[in-house]
N, C-alpha and C positions, 0 to 999 in steps of 0.2 A: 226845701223839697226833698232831700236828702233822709234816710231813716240815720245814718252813721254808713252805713254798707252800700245802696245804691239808690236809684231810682226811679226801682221796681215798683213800689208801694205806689209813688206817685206817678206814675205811669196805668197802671192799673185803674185809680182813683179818678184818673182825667180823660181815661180814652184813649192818651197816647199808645198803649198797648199796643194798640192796631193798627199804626202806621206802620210800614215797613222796614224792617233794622237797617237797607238803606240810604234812606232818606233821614235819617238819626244822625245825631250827632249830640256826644256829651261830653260835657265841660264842669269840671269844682275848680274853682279858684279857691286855695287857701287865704285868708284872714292876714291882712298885714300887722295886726298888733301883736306884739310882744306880749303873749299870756304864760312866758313861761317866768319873765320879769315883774309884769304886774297882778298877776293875780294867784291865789290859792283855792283850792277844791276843801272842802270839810266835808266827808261821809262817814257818820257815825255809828255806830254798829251795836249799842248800847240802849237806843229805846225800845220800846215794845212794836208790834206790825199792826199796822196801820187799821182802825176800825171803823164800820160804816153804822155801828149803833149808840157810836157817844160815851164810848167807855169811858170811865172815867178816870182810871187808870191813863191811859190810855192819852187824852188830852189835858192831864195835869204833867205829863212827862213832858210832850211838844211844850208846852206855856211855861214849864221852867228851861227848858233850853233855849228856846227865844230871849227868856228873859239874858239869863245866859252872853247870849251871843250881840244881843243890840247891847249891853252894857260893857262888851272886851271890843267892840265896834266905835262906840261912843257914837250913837245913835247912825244916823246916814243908811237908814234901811231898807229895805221893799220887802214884805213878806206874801209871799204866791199861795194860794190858795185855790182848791182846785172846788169849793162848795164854800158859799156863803155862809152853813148851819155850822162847818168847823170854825170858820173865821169868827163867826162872833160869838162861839164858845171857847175861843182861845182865850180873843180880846176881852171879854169877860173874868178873865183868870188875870191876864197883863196888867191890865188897866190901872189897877192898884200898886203893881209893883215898878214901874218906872215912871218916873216923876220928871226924869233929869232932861226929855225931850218928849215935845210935843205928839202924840199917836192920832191918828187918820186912818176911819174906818170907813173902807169904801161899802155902800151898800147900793142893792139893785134901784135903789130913787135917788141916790146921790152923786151924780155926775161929775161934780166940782172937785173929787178927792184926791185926783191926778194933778189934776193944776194947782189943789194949795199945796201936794205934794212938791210940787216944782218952785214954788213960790219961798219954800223954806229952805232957809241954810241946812238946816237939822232938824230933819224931823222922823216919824217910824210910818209907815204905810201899812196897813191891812188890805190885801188888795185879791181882788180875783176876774175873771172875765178881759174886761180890755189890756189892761197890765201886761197879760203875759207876751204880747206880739206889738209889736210897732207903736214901743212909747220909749220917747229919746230924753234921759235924763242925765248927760254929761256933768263932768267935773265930780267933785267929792261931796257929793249933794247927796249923791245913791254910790257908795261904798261897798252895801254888802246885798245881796238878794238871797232870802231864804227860800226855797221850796219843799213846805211840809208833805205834798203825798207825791209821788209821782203823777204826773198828768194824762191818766188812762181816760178813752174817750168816755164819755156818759152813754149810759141806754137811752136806745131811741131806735125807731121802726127800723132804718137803714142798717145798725147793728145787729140788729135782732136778725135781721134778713143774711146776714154774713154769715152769722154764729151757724144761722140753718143749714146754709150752702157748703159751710166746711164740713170735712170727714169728722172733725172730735172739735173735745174743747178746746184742747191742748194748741189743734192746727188752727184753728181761730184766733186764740191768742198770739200765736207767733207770725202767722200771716199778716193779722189786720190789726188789733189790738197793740202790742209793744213795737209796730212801725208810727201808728199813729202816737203813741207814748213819746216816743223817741223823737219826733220831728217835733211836737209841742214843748220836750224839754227843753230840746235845741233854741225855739224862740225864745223859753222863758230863762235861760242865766244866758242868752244874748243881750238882755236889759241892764246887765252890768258895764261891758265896756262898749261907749260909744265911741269912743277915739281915742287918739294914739297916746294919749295921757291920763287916761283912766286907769285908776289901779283900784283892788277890792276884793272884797272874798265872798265866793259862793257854798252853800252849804243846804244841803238836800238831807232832810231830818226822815225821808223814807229808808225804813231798813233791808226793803226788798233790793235797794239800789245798791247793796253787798252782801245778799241772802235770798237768792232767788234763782232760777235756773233763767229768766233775760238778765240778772246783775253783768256779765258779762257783757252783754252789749251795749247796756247802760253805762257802766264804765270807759267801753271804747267809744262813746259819745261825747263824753267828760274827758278825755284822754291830753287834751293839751292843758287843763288844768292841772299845776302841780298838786299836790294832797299834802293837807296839814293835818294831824292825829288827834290834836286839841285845843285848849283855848290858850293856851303858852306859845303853841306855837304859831294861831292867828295873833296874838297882842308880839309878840317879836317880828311880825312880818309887816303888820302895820307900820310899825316903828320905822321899819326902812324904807317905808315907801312913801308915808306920809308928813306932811309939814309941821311944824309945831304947830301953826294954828289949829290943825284938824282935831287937835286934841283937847284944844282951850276951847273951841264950841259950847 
C-alpha cells in the first residue's frame, strides 16, 4: 500500500483521506528476510529507453540481455511484462536461442502458464498480468525475476481524469503516476523471496530506473536490494548461495 515514502497515494486512492488524522493510525513492519544475504539488485544503464512503437533496436537489446541473464541464472526465471505485444516480441527473438530450459509463454487464453510454471524444476516464464501480485513460487524453482519496463499504470478514463485534474504533466506524473509505478513494482520483485530461504536475483532492464528524474525514488524502493554491476558478479553471487545441484539442473 506503500509508494516507498508513505501512504499518501493510498489513502487518496481509497477515501481514507477523509477520515480524521485522529482516528488514524500507521504502521510498516519491515520484512524479516535477510535481502541483504540472499539476494542481489542488477540495474543496467546500458540499453536503449524504453519504446512504445516496437523499435527494433530497441527489443533486439531486451532479448539479448534476457538471454543473457536466464543463461548466468541457469534457467529458474520469471520474466514481468508490463504488455503482452512486448512479451511476445521478445519471446520471438528468445525462443531460438535457449534450448537448455523449458520457456512458458503466458497468453491472455492461457491460464495454465503459472501452474506449469510451478510444476517445473527449471523452467523460464514469459509472464504479464496475474504474475506480478500474489503468486507464491518458493524454493530455487523462481531464482531470478526480470522486470523489462517499469510498471506505469495503462490509459484508461480514470487516468485521463487525473492527468485533467492536475496543474501539468509533470504534477500528474509525480502525484499519480510514479506512486502507482512504485507500489506495482513493489509487488512484482516481491515474487522473488517467499521465505526465509529463498535466495536470487532481481534485475529491471528499464533504464529510466537510473536516468530519470523518479530514478531516485525508484531506487529507494529497491534499496534493501544490494546492486550487482554485471553478469560476473550475479554468477559469483550465485555460487554462494546456491547448491551444487542448482547448477546441474
Amino acid at each position: 500500500m506503500s509508494d516507498g515514502r508513505s501512504f499518501e497515494y493510498f489513502e487518496k486512492e481509497s477515501g481514507v483521506d477523509r477520515v480524521r488524522k485522529d482516528r488514524k493510525q500507521y504502521s510498516s513492519t519491515p520484512s524479516p528476510f535477510d535481502y541483504a544475504r540472499n539476494t542481489r539488485l542488477y540495474l543496467p544503464d546500458d540499453l536503449p529507453m524504453p519504446s512504445d512503437t516496437g523499435d527494433e533496436k530497441y527489443v533486439s537489446a531486451i532479448a539479448e540481455r534476457i538471454t543473457e541473464l536466464v543463461k548466468v541464472t541457469h534457467g529458474h526465471t520469471a520474466i514481468l511484462f508490463t504488455s503482452y505485444r512486448m512479451l511476445n516480441a521478445v519471446y520471438e527473438k528468445v525462443k531460438n536461442r535457449i534450448s537448455e530450459y523449458e520457456l512458458i509463454r503466458m497468453t491472455r487464453s492461457n491460464r495454465n502458464a503459472i501452474r506449469d510454471f510451478k510444476k517445473k524444476d527449471n523452467s523460464v516464464l514469459f509472464a504479464s498480468g496475474s504474475m506480478w501480485e500474489g503468486v507464491d513460487c518458493a524454493g530455487d524453482k523462481l531464482s531470478s525475476v526480470i522486470i523489462v519496463r517499469l510498471p506505469f499504470p495503462l490509459r484508461s478514463a480514470a487516468m485521463e481524469e487525473k492527468k485533467s485534474a492536475s496543474a501539468n504533466v509533470s504534477a500528474f506524473i509525480n502525484e499519480y503516476a510514479v506512486p502507482e509505478m512504485l507500489i506495482k513494482l513493489r509487488q512484482g520483485v516481491g515474487r522473488l523471496i517467499r521465505c526465509e530461504t529463498d535466495t536470487g536475483l532481481i534485475s529491471v532492464l528499464d533504464t529510466r530506473a537510473v536516468r530519470s528524474g523518479y530514478s531516485e525514488r525508484v531506487q529507494a524502493v529497491l534499496s534493501k536490494y544490494p546492486r550487482v554491476e554485471n553478469l560476473d558478479e550475479i554468477r559469483e553471487f550465485l555460487h554462494s548461495v546456491k547448491p551444487k545441484e542448482y547448477f546441474e539442473v
